[in-house]
C-alpha positions in Angstrom: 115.5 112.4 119.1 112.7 110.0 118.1 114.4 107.6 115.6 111.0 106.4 114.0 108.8 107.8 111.7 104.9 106.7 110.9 103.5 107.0 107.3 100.4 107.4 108.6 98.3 104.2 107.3 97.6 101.1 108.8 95.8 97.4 108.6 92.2 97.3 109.2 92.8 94.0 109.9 95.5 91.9 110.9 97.7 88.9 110.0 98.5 89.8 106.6 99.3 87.3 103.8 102.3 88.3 101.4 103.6 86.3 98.2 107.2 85.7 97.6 108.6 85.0 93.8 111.8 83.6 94.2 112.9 84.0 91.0 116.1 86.4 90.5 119.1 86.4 88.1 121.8 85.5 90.3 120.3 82.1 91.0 119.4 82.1 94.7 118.5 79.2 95.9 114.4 79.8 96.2 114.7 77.9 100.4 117.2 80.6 101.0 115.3 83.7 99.8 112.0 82.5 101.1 114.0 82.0 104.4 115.2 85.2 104.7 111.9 86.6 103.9 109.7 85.2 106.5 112.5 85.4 109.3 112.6 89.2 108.5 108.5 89.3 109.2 108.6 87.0 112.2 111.1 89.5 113.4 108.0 92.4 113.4 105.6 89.4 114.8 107.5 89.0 117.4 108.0 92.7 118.6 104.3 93.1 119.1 101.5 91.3 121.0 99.8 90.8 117.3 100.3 88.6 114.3 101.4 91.2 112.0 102.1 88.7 108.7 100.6 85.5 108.3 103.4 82.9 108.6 101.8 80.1 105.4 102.8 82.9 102.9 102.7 82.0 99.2 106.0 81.1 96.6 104.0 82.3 92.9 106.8 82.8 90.4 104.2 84.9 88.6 103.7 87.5 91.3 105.5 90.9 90.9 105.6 94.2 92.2 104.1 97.4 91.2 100.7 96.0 90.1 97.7 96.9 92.6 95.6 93.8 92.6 95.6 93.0 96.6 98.3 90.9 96.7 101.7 91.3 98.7 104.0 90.5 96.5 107.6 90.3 97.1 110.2 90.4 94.2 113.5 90.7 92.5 113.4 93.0 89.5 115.6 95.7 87.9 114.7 99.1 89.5 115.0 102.0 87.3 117.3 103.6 90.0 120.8 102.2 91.0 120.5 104.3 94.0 117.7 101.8 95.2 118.1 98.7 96.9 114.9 97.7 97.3 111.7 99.5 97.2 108.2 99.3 99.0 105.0 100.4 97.4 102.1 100.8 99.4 98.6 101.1 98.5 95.6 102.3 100.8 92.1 103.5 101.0 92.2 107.7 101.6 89.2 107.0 104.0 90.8 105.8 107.1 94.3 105.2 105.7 93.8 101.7 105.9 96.4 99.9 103.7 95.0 97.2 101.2 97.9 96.2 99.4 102.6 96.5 99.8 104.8 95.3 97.1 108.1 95.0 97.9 111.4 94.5 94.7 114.3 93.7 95.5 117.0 96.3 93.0 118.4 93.4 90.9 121.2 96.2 90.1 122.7 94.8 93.8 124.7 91.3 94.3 122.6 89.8 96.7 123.2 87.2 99.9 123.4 85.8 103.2 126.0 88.3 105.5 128.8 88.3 103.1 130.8 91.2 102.7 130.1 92.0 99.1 126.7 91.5 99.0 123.5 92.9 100.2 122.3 91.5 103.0 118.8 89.6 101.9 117.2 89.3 105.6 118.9 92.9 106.6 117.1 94.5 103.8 113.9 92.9 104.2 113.7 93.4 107.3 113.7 96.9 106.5 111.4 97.2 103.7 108.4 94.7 106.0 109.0 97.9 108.0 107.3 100.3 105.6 104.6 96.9 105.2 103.3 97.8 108.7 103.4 101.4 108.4 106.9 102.9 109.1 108.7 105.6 106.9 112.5 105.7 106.6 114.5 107.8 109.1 117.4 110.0 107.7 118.9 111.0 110.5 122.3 109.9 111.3 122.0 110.1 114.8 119.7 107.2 114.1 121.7 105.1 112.1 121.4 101.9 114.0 117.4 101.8 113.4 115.9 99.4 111.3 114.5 101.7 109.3 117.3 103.6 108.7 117.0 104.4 105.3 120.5 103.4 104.3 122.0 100.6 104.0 125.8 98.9 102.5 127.1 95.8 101.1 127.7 93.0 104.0 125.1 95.0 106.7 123.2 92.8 108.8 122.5 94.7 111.6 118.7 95.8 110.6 117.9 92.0 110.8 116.9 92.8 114.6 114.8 95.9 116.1 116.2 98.4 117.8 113.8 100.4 120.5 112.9 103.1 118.7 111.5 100.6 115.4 109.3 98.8 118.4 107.9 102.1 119.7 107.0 103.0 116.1 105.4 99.6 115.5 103.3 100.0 118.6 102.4 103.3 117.6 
């Protein structure tokens, strides 16, 4: 079974900046979350011969998700939906599918950390949701479960903080 799934857009152009507002309720430390962030996209960089996301990204306090002004903003916010752990939105151009813009939140509904067992996992998600940044959909198939972009996840996961074979031949893709 192929365990990867494109959305069918892409980057006309490539390394792409993102923005990460640190801010969230449950008073994570703003090193740790910007850590976790740009580890998770160094972990896509390194599974292909390009620079997929610029490594100088941006801390803005005042960035958020969900507004389309070209700006990759990364975010903790309440999502209406405590199904949700995080959520990607993508903008592109119909023309050539090129995308032009992801914003990524981060479901404050969710206890959130570093590989402890009642949290979620803040690299192991974002991992994930950088996935949908470059292009890939979720897979729902549980033969596929051990995919990145497996598109479920549970408290103290940390095994989509690394690509499995099947995310890497849907990045090359």
């Amino acid at each position: 079974e192929t365990c990867y799934k494109l959305l069918g857009v892409k980057w006309k152009s490539l390394p792409v900046s993102y923005v990460i507002n640190p801010s969230n309720p449950q008073q994570l430390d703003e090193s740790f979350v910007t850590l976790a962030i740009s580890t998770s996209a160094e972990t896509w960089d390194i599974a292909t011969a390009s620079e997929l996301f610029n490594d100088a990204y941006t801390i803005d306090y005042t960035a958020t998700y969900g507004v389309q002004n070209f700006v990759n903003a990364v975010d903790f916010g309440d999502y209406p939906d405590d199904r949700v752990i995080a959520v990607t939105s993508i903008w592109y151009i119909p023309r050539g599918k090129q995308i032009v813009e992801f914003d990524i939140r981060f479901n404050t509904r969710f206890s959130w950390g570093d590989a402890e067992a009642d949290k979620m996992d803040l690299q192991n998600i974002a991992t994930h949701e950088l996935g949908h940044g470059v292009g890939l959909a979720d897979i729902y198939s549980t033969t596929c479960s051990a995919v990145t972009m497996y598109g479920y996840s549970s408290y103290g996961e940390t095994q989509k903080r690394t690509l499995e074979q099947q995310d890497i031949i849907g990045l090359q893709k």
